[in-house]
C-alpha positions as CSV (number, residue, x, y, z in Angstrom):
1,X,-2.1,-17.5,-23.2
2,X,-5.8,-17.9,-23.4
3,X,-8.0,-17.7,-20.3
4,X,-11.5,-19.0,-20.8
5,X,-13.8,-17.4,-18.4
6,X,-17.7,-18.2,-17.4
7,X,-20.3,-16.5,-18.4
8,X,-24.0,-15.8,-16.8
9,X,-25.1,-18.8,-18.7
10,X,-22.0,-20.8,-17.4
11,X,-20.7,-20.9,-20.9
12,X,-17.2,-20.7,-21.3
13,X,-15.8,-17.9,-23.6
14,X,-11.9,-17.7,-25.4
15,X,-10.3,-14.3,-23.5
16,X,-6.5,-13.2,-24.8
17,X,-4.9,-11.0,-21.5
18,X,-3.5,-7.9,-22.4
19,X,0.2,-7.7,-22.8
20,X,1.0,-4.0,-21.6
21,X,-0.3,-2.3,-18.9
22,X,-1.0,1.3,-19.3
23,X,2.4,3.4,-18.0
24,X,0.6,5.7,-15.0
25,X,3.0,7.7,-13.1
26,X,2.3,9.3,-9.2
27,X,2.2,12.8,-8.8
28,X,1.3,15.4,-6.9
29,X,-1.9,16.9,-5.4
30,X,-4.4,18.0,-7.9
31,X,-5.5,21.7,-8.4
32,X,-9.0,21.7,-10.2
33,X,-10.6,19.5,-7.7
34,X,-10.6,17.6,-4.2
35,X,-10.2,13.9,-5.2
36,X,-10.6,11.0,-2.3
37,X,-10.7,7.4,-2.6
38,X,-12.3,5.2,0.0
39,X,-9.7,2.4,0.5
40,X,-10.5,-0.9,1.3
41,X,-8.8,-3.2,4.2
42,X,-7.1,-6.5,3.2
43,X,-7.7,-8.7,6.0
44,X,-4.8,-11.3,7.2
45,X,-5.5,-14.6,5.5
46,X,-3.8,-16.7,8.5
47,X,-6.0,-16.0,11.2
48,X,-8.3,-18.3,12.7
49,X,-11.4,-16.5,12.1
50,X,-15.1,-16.6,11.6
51,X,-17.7,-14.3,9.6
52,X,-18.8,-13.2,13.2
53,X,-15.6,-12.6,14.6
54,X,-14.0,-9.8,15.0
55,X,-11.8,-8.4,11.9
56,X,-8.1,-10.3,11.2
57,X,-6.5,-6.9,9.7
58,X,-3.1,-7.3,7.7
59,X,-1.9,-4.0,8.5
60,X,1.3,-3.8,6.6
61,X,-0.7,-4.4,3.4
62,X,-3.5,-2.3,4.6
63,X,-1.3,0.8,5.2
64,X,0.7,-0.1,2.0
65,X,-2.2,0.6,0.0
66,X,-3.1,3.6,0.9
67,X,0.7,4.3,0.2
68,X,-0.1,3.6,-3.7
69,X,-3.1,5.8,-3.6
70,X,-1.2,9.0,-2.2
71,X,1.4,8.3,-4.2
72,X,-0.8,9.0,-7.2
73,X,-1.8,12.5,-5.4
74,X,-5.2,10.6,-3.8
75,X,-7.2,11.8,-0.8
76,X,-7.9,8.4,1.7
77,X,-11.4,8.4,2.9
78,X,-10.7,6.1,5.7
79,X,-13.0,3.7,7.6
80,X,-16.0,4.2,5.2
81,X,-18.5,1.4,4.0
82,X,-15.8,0.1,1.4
83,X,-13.7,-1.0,4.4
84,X,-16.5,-3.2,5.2
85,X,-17.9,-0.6,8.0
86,X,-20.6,-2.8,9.7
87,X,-20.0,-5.5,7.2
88,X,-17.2,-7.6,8.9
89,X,-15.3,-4.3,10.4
90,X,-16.7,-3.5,13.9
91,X,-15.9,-0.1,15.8
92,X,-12.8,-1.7,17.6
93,X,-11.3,-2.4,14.5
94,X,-12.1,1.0,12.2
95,X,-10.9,3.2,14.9
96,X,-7.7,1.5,14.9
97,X,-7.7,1.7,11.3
98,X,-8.5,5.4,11.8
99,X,-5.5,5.8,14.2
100,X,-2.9,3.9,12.4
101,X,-3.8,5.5,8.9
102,X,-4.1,8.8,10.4
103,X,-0.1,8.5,11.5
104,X,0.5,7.1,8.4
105,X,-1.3,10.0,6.5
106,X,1.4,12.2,8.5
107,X,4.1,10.3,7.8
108,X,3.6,10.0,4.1
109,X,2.1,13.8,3.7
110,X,-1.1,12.7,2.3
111,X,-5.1,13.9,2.8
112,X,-6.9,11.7,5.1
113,X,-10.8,12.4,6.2
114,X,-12.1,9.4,8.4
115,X,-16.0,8.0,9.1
116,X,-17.5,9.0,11.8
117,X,-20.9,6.4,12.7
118,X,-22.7,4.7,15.3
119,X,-21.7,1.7,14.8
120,X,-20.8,0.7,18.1
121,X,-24.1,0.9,19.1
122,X,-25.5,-3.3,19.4
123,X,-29.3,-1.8,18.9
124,X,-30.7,1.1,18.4
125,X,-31.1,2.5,21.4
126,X,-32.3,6.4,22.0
127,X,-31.5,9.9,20.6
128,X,-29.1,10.8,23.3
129,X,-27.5,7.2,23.0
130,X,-27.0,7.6,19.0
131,X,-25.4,11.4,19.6
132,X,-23.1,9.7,22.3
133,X,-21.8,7.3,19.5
134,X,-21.0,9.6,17.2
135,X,-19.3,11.9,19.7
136,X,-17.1,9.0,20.9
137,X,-16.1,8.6,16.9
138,X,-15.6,12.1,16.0
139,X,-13.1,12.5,19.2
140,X,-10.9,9.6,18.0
141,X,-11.2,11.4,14.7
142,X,-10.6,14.7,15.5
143,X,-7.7,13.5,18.2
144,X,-6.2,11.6,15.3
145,X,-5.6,14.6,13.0
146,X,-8.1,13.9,10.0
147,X,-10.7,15.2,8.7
148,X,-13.8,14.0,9.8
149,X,-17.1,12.7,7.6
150,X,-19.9,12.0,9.4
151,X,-21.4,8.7,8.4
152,X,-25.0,7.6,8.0
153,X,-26.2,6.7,11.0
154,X,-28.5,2.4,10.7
155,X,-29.0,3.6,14.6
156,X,-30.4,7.0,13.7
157,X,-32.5,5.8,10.7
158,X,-33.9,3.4,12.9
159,X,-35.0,5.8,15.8
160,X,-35.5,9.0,14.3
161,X,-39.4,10.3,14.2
162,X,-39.0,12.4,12.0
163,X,-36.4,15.0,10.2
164,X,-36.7,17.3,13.5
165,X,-34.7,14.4,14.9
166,X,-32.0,14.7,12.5
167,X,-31.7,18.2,12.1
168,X,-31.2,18.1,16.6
169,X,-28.9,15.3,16.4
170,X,-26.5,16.8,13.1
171,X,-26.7,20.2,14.6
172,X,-25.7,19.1,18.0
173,X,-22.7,17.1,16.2
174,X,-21.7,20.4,13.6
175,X,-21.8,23.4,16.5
176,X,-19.1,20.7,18.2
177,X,-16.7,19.8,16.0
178,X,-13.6,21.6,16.0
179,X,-13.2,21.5,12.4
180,X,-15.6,21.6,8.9
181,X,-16.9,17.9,7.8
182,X,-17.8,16.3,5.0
183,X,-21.4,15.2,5.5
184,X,-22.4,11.7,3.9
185,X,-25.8,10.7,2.7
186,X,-25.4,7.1,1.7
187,X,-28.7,5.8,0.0
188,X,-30.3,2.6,0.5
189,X,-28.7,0.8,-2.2
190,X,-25.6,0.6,-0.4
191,X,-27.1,-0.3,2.8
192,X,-31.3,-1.3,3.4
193,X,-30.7,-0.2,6.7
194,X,-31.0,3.2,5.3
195,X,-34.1,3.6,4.0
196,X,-36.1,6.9,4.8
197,X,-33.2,8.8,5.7
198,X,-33.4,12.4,6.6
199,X,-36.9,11.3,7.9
200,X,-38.2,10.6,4.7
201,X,-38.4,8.3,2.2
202,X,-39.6,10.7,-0.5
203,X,-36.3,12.0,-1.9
204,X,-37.5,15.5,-2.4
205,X,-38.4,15.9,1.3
206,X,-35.1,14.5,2.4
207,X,-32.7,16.2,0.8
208,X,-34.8,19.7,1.8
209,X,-34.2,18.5,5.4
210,X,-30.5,17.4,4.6
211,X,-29.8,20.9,3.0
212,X,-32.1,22.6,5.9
213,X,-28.8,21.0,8.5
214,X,-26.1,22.4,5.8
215,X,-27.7,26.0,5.8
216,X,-27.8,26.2,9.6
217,X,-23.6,25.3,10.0
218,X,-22.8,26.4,6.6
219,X,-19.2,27.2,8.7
220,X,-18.8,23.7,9.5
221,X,-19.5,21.8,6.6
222,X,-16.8,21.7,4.0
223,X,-18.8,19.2,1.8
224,X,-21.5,16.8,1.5
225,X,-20.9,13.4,-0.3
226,X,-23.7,12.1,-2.2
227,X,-24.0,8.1,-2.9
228,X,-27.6,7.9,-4.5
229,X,-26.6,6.7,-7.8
230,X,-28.9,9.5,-9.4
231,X,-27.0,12.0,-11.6
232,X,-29.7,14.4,-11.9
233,X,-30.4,14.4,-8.1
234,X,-26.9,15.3,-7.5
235,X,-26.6,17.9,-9.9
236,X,-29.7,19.3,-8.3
237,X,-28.4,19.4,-5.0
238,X,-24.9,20.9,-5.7
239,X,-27.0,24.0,-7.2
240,X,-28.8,24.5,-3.9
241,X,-25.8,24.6,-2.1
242,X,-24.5,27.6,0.0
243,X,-21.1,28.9,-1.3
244,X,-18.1,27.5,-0.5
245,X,-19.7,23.9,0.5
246,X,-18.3,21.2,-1.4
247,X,-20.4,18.1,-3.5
248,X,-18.4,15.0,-3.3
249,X,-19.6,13.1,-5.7
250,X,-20.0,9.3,-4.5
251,X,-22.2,7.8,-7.8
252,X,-20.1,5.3,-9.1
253,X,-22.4,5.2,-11.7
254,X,-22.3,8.8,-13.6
255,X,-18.9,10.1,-11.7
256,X,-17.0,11.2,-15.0
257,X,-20.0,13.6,-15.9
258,X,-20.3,14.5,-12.3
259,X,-17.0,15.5,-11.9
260,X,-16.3,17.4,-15.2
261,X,-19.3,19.7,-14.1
262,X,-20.8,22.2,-16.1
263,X,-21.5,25.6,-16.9
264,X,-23.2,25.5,-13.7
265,X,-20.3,23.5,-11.3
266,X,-19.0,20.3,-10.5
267,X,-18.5,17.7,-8.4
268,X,-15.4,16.8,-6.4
269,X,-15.0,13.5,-5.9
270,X,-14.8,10.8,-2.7
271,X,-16.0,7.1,-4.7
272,X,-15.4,3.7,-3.8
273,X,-14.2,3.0,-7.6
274,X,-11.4,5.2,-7.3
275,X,-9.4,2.2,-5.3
276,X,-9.1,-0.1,-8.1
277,X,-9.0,3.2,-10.7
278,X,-6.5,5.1,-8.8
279,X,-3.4,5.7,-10.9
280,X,-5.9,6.1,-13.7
281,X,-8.3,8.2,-12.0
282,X,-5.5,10.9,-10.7
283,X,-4.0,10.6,-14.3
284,X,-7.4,11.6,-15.5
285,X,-7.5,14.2,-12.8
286,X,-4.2,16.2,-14.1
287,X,-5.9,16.5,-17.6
288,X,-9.0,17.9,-16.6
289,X,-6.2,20.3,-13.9
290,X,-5.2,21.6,-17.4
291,X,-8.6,22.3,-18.3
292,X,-9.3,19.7,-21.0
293,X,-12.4,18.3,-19.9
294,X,-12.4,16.2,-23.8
295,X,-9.5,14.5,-22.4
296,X,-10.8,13.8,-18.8
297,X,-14.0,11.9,-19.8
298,X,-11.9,10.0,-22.3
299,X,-9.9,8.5,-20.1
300,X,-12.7,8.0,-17.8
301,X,-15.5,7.4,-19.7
302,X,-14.6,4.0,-20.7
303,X,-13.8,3.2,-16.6
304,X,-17.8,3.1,-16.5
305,X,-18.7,-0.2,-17.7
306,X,-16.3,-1.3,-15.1
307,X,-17.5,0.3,-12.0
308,X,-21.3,-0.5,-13.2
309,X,-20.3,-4.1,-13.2
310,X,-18.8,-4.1,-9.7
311,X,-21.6,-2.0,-8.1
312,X,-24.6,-3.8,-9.6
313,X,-27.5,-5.1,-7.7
314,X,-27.3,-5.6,-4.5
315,X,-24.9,-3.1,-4.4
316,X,-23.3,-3.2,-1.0
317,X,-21.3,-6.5,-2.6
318,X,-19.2,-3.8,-4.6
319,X,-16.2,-4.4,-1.7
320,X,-15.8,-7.8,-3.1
321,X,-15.2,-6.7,-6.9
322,X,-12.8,-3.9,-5.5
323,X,-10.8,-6.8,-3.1
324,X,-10.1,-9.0,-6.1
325,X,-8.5,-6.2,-8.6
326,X,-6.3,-5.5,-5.3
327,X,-5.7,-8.9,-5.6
328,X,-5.3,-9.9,-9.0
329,X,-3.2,-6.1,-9.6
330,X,-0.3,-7.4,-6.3
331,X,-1.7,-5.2,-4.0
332,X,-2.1,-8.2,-1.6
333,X,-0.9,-11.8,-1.9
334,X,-4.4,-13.5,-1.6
335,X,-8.4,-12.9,-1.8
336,X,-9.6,-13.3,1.3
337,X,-11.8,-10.6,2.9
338,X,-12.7,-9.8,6.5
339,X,-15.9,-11.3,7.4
340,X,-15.4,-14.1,4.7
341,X,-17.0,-11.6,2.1
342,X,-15.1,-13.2,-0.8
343,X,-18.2,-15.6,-1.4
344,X,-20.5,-12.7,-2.0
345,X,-20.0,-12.6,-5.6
346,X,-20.3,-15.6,-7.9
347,X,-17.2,-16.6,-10.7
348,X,-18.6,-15.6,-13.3
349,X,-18.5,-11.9,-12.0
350,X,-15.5,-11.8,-11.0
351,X,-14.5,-13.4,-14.7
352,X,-16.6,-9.8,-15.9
353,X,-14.4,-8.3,-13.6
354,X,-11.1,-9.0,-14.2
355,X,-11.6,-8.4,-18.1
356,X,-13.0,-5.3,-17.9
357,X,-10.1,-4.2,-16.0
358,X,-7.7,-6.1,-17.7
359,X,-8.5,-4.7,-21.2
360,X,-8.2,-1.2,-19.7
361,X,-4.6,-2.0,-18.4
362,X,-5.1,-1.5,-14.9
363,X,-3.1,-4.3,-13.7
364,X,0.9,-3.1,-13.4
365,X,1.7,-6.6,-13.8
366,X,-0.7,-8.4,-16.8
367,X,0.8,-11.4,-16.4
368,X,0.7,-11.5,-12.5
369,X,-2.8,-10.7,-12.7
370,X,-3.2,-13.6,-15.3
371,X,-1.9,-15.9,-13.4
372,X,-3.9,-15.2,-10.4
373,X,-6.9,-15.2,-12.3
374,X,-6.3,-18.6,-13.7
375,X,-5.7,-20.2,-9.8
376,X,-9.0,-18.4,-9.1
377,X,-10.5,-20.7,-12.4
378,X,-8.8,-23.5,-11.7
379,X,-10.1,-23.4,-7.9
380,X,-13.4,-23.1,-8.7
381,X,-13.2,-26.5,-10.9
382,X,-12.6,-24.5,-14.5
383,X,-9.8,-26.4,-16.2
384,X,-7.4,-24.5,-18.0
């Protein structure tokens, strides 16, 4: 049946839902690259909550999703920004997400690598203070059997003179950790408390100070995962890297290029995209394992428009997009977000949304997802 869906102009347009879903199998762990998706949280809809309170987890559904992704041969980057890190999930509540999804990540044999921040500091407090935080994380990381990626830290951007300050407080972390991490430079676009990171706001003078900490621990660091949305940055900074560190690629922007590489390298991949892409993205995966890049980009090529639309200005509202194809694909059985972040996007994008996705046949269940989205129109006063 037709859906008519808003537009920016809050015109209504005719949409026919697709009938089929695409047929995407699991399967097992990939061979050409290291794939991880960062997995949102689905909060629990019945609670008696408020945006300031802290997060209302259902963790049945929670731990069920990250279930789907490793049934597709997914890595789970756990407790990063698109779990709502410092945007209606506190400390408390990521490291029992850490804890939980680390046994779960046992249970069900698949990769895990958690975030490891500051964010249990209230202000920003001094050097020693941030190092402290992060020390506390990376124990409950470390003692819960993942991997650990060590977050940016809002607390260190905000007290940090300088890069000599960074390059004392990441070297103190890396020379203790018992095991290589992924580092994560996560640029301003995803979160303004970011800005001049690495002591710089001039991106050439940054990243020499982030690759300055890399070349000291080269032992330690098993990757670095780069969210600037800048393709040629990235590429850039995978070619200065010592051997056998890995570039994650986190731009959600350019990640099919990124990730079928060139003559040069590639990227591997940790991207906030690849929750709502997942069956799709580790069926893209297994093409390029057979070394048909043609086929790769593709499939994923056309996933762009998509992920562009759902990480547009201001950015760090992506989490919202990603929560409603959960929804609308039967991930979860409502759209409600921890913090009440559901309101951060407006009808007409998630309208954008759901057709993009729903003329790529991501949804298992088209007519599910049809349904759902015509409640969501119907609840916002848009008459079917």
């Amino acid at each position: 049946m037709t859906l008519h869906l808003p537009d920016a102009h809050g015109a209504l347009r005719a949409y026919e839902p697709r009938a089929e879903p695409l047929s995407l199998a699991g399967g097992s762990a990939f061979t050409s690259r290291t794939v991880f998706s960062a997995a949102h949280v689905v909060a629990d809809p019945y609670a008696d909550t408020t945006p300031d309170s802290p997060a209302a987890v259902d963790w049945d559904a929670t731990l069920a999703f990250r279930r789907h992704l490793w049934s597709h041969g997914l890595g789970v980057a756990e407790a990063m920004d698109t779990a709502q890190r410092g945007m209606g999930l506190d400390w408390a509540g990521a490291a029992e997400l850490i804890r939980r999804s680390a046994a779960e990540a046992k249970s069900a044999g698949g990769r895990i690598a958690c975030g490891v921040g500051t964010d249990q500091l209230i202000a920003a407090g001094t050097l020693a203070e941030v190092r402290a935080a992060y020390e506390e994380q990376l124990a409950v990381v470390e003692e819960s059997g993942a991997q650990a990626i060590l977050m940016a830290s809002r607390a260190l951007a905000a007290t940090a003179q300088g890069p000599d300050d960074y390059l004392e407080v990441y070297g103190h972390l890396l020379r203790q950790s018992a095991e290589p991490v992924i580092l994560h430079w996560l640029g301003p676009m995803f979160d303004p408390a970011l800005e001049g990171y690495w002591g710089s706001s001039d991106l050439d003078a940054a990243t020499d100070t982030f690759l300055e900490v890399i070349a000291a621990h080269p032992d330690k660091v098993d990757g670095i995962k780069v969210s600037l949305l800048d393709a040629q940055r990235e590429i850039d900074l995978r070619r200065r890297l010592p051997q056998g560190v890995r570039c994650y690629t986190g731009d959600d922007f350019n990640y099919p290029e990124l990730i079928a590489g060139d003559d040069q390298g590639f990227s591997h991949a940790l991207l906030g995209i690849f929750d709502p892409l997942g069956p799709l993205a580790a069926e893209a995966v297994r093409v390029l394992d057979t070394g048909n890049t043609d086929g790769f980009r593709a499939l994923l090529d056309p996933t762009v428009e998509l992920s562009r639309h759902l990480f547009q200005t201001p950015t760090r509202y992506y989490k919202t997009g990603v929560v409603l194809l959960a929804w609308l694909a039967g991930h979860q059985s409502h759209f409600t977000m921890v913090g009440g972040l559901q309101s951060a996007r407006s009808l007409p994008h998630f309208a954008r949304a759901y057709e993009l996705a729903d003329g790529m046949g991501l949804f298992p269940d088209p007519k599910l997802a049809e349904e759902r989205m015509r409640n969501l129109l119907n609840l916002y006063g848009v008459n079917q």
